[in-house]
C-alpha positions as CSV (number, residue, x, y, z in Angstrom):
1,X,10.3,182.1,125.5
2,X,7.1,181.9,122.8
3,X,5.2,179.0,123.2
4,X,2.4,177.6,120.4
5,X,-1.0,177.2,122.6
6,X,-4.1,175.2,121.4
7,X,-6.8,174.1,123.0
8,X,-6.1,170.3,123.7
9,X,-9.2,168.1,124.5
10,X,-9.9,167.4,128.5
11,X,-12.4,166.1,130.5
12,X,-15.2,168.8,130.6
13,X,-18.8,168.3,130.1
14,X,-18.6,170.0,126.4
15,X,-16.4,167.7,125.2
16,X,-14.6,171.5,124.2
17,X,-10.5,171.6,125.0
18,X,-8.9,173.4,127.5
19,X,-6.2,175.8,127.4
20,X,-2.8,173.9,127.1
21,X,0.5,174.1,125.4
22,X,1.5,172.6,122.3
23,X,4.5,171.6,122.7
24,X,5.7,172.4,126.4
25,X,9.0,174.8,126.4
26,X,9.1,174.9,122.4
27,X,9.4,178.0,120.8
28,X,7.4,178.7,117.3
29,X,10.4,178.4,115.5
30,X,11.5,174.6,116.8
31,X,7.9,173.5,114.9
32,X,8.8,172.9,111.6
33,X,7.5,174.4,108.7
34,X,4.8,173.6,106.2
35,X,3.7,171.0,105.5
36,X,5.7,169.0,108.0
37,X,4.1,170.8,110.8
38,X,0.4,170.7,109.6
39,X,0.9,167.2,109.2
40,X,2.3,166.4,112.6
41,X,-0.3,168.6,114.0
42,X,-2.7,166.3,112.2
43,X,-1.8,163.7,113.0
44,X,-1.3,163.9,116.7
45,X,-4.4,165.5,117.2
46,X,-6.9,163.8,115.3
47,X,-10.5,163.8,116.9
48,X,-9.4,166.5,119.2
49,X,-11.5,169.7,119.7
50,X,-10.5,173.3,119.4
51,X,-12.8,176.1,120.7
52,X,-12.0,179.1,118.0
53,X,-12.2,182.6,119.2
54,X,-14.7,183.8,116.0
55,X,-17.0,183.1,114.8
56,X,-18.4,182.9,118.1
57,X,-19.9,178.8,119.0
58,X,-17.1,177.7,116.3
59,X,-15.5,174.2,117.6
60,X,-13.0,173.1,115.2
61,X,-12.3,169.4,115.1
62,X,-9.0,168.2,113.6
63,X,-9.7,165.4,111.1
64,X,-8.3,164.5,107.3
65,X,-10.1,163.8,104.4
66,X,-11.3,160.6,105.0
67,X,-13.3,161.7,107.8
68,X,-15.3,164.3,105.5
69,X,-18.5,164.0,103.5
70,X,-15.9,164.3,101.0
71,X,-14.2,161.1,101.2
72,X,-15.2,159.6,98.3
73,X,-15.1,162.4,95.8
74,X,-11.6,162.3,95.3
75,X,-12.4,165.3,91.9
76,X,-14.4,167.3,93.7
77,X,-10.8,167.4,96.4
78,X,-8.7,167.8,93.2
79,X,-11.0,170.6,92.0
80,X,-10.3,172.6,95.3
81,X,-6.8,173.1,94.7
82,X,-7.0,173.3,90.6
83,X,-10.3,175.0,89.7
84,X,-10.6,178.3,92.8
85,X,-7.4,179.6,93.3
86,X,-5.2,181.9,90.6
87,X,-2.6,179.3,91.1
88,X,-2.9,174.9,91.1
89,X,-2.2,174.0,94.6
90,X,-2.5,170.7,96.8
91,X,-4.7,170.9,99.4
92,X,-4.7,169.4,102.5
93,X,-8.0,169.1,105.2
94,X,-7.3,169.8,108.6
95,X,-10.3,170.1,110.0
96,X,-14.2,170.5,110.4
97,X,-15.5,173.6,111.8
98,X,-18.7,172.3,113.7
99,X,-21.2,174.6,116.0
100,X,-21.6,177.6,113.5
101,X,-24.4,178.2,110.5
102,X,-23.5,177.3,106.9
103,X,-25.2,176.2,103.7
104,X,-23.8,172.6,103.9
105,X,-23.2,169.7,105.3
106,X,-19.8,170.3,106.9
107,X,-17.4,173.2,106.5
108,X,-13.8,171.4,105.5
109,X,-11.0,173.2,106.6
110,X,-7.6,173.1,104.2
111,X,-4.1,174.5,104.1
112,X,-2.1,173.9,101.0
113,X,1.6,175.5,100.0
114,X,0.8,179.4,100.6
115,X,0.2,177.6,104.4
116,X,-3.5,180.2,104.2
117,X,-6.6,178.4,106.1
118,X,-9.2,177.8,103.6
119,X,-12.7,176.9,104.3
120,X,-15.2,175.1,101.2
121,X,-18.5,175.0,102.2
122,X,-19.9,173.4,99.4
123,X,-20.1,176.3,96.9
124,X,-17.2,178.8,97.3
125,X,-14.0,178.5,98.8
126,X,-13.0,180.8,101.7
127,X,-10.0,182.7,102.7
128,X,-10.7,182.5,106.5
129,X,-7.2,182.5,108.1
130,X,-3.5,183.6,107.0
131,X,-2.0,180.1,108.8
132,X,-3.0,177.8,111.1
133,X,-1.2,179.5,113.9
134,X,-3.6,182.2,113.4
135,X,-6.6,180.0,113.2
136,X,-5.9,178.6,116.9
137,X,-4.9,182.3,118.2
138,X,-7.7,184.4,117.1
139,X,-10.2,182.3,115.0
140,X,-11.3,182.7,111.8
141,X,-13.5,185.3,109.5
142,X,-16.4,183.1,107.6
143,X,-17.7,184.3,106.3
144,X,-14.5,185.2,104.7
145,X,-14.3,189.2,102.8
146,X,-12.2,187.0,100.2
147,X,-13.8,184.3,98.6
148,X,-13.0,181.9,95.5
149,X,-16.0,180.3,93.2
150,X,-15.4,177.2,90.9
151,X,-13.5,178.3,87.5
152,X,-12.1,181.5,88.8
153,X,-9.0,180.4,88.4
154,X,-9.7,180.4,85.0
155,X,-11.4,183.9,84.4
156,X,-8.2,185.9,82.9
157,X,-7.2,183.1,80.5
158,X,-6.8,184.4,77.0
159,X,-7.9,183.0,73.8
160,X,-4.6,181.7,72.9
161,X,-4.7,179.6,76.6
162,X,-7.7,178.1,75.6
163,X,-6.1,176.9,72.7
164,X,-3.2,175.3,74.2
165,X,-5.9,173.5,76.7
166,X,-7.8,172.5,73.7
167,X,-5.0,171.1,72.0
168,X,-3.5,169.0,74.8
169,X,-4.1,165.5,75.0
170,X,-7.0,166.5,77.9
171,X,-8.3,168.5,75.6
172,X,-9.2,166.3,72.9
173,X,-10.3,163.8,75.4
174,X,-13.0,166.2,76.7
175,X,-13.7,167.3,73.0
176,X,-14.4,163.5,72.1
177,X,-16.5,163.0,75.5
178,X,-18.5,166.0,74.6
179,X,-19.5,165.0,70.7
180,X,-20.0,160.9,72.4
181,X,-22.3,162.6,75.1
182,X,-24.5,164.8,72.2
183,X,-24.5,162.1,69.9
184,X,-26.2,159.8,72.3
185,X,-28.4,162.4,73.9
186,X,-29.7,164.0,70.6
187,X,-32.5,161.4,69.2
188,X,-33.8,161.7,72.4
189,X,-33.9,165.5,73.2
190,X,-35.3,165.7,69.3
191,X,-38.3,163.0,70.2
192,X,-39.3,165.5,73.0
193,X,-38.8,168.9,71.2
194,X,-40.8,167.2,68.5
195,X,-43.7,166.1,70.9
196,X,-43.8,169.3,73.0
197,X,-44.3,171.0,69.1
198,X,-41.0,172.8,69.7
199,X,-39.5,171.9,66.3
């Protein structure tokens, strides 16, 4: 009989979890599938510590958005899910990987319907796992061989796309923003051209 093991917080000086089941005499298949399971797993285990096989030093610790530097960027969380990946998704933060070196102020951990582990760490999205189950068995590669920058999920949109976008309702909003934002920035950018003699 399979069981699911992670590493479950205990009393060592490290604060880092110890080996223990899951869920005791479960099998993989009685946890239920994505995104019930993530969120159970979540949930029950918020705070706890995981000690991840690679990178080596990684800890992850389980948290949700709210307990992210990203808390209050609510677009900048949209954006991961609608502006990286080929297709829009809905991400959801499980976790901060802590213990390891990266560019930013903490590496936010995400799942989302293809049930892949995704790291951001402030510039690129990661690939760094194929599920969460693999994540707790055998760590994580970051960084990852397959990464994701902001607007590549919009690279191999045709002309014609671009026309639909800018004929939606969105898209004359951000045409009107745009000719507001020049309109009030231009007297201005012409005073300094024409005192730097650039005009």
């Amino acid at each position: 009989m399979a069981t699911s093991t992670v590493m479950l917080d205990s009393s060592n000086k490290h604060g880092v979890a110890e080996d223990v089941p899951l869920s005791k005499g479960k099998k993989d298949e009685d946890i239920p599938a994505f995104p019930a399971a993530v969120s159970q797993f979540e949930s029950a285990n918020k705070g706890t510590c995981f000690s991840l096989k690679k990178p080596d030093g990684a800890i992850l610790r389980k948290a949700e958005l709210e307990d992210t530097v990203y808390k209050d960027y609510p677009a900048d969380v949209n954006g991961w899910g609608r502006f990286y990946l080929p297709t829009t998704v809905t991400m959801q933060v499980v976790g901060i990987v802590e213990g390891i070196s990266c560019l930013c102020d903490q590496l936010v951990l995400m799942t989302c319907e293809d049930e892949q582990v995704y790291a951001y760490d402030g510039e690129e999205l990661h690939l760094v796992a194929s599920s969460v189950k693999q994540l707790l068995d055998e760590g994580m590669e970051y960084p990852a061989s397959k990464t994701y920058y902001k607007g590549e999920a919009f690279k191999d949109m045709t002309k014609k796309d671009w026309e639909q976008v800018w004929k939606s309702d969105v898209g004359r909003k951000l045409d009107e923003e745009h000719k507001s934002l020049v309109s009030t920035r231009e007297p201005r950018l012409l005073d300094f051209m024409k005192s730097n003699k650039m005009l």
